[in-house]
N, C-alpha and C positions, 0 to 999 in steps of 0.2 A: 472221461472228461468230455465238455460241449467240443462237439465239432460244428464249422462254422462253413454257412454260405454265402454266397457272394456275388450278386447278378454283373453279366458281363455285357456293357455296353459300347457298343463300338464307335463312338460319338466323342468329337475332340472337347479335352476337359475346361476348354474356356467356356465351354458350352452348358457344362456339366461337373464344376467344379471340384466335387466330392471325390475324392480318389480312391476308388475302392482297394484297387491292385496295393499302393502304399500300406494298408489295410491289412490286406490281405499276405503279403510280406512280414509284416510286425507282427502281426498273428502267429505263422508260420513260425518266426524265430524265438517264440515264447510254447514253442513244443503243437500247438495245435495244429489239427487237420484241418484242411480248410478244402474248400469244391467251389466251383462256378458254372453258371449258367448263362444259356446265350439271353437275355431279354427281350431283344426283339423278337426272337422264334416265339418266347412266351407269349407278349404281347400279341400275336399275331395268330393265336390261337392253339400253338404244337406245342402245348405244355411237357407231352412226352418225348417229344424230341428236344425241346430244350432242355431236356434235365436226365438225356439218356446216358453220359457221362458219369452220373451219379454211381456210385456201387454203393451195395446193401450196407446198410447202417446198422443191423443185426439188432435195434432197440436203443441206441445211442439215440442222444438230442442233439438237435441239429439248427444252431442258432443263426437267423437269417439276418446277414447285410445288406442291402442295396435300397436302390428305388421306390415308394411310397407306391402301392399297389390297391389298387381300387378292392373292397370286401368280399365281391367273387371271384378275382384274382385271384387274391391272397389264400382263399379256399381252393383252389385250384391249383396251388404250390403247397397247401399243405393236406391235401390229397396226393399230390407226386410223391414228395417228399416220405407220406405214409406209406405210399405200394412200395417205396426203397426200404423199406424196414428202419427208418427216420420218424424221432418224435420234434415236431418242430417245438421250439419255443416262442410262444407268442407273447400277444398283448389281449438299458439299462438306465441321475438328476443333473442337467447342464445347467451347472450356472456361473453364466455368462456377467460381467459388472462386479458391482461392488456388493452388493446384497445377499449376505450371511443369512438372515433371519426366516427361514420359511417355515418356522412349526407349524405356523396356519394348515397350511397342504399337506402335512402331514401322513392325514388320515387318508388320501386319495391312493394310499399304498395296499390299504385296508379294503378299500372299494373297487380294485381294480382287480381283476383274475388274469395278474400276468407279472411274470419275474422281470418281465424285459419293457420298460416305457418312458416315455421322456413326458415330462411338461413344463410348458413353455408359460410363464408366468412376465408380465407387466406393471408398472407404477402408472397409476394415473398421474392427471396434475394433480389432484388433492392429496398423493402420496401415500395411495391405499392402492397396494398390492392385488391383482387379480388376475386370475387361471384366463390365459387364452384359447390353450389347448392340449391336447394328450394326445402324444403319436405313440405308436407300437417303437420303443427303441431301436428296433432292428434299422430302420430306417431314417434314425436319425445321423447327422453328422457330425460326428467328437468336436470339440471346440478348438478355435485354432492354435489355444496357447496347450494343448494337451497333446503330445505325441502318442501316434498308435501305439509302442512300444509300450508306453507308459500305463496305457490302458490296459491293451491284451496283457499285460504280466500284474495287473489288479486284477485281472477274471482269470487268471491261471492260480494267482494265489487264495483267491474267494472258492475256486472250484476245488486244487487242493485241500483248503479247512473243512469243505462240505462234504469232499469224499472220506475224509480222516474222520470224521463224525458220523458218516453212515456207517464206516468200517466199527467205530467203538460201540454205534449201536447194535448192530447185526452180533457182534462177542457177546454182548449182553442176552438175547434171548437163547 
């Protein structure tokens, strides 16, 4: 099963509104593993010392929460993440309003090389729907009417069906 990360910032959350700890509880209480990191140590260049906590992952995935991390960063946490014997998951759809209808974006599932991503989609005034952006999900924030709980035990049962189905395959050959 994903085990999960979680950057640890030491910053009061009217600041930083996103609650990872609550996150990272809910997680917890739905069977997964979860680990953290200090951020500023990251940020501040001791990538190995921010993440020297970490114990070996022996080839498990290792699905990252926190803060939107610049594309050398992010390579440089999943360089860490790999000498811990961690595969990360990179780049989970929020939709926020009333707007059911997205087959348009559909395909953007198809185009993208990653299990884990959010896009953030728009209504003009003329009422034509358009892509603003794609983040890596790991660093998005669950919506406010969604409880962690609620989610972490949708990825515990998504991951259950996935492993249940590696297992019927591997019988097979």
């Amino acid at each position: 099963m994903i085990e999960w990360l979680y950057c640890y910032l030491p910053t009061p959350e009217a600041v930083h509104p996103i609650n990872w700890r609550e996150e990272a509880e809910a997680a917890e209480e739905c069977d997964f593993v979860c680990h953290s990191f200090d951020m500023e140590r990251f940020l501040d260049g001791d990538v190995e010392g921010a993440l020297e906590h970490l114990p070996n992952g022996g080839g498990r995935t290792l699905g990252y929460r926190g803060w939107l991390l610049k594309e050398d960063e992010y390579r440089s946490l999943e360089d860490e993440v790999a000498s811990h014997g961690y595969s990360l998951l990179t780049g989970y759809n929020d939709l926020e309003g009333r707007e059911e209808h997205f087959s348009q974006f559909a395909h953007l599932g198809e185009r993208i090389a990653s299990d884990f991503f959010v896009a953030d989609v728009a209504r003009t005034q003329s009422s034509k729907l358009v892509l603003i952006e794609i983040n890596d999900g790991g660093t998005a924030g669950l919506p406010p009417a969604l409880h962690p709980i609620e989610f972490y035990s949708t990825v515990a049962e998504a991951e259950e069906g996935r492993t249940e189905d590696d297992e019927s395959l591997s019988e097979l050959d």
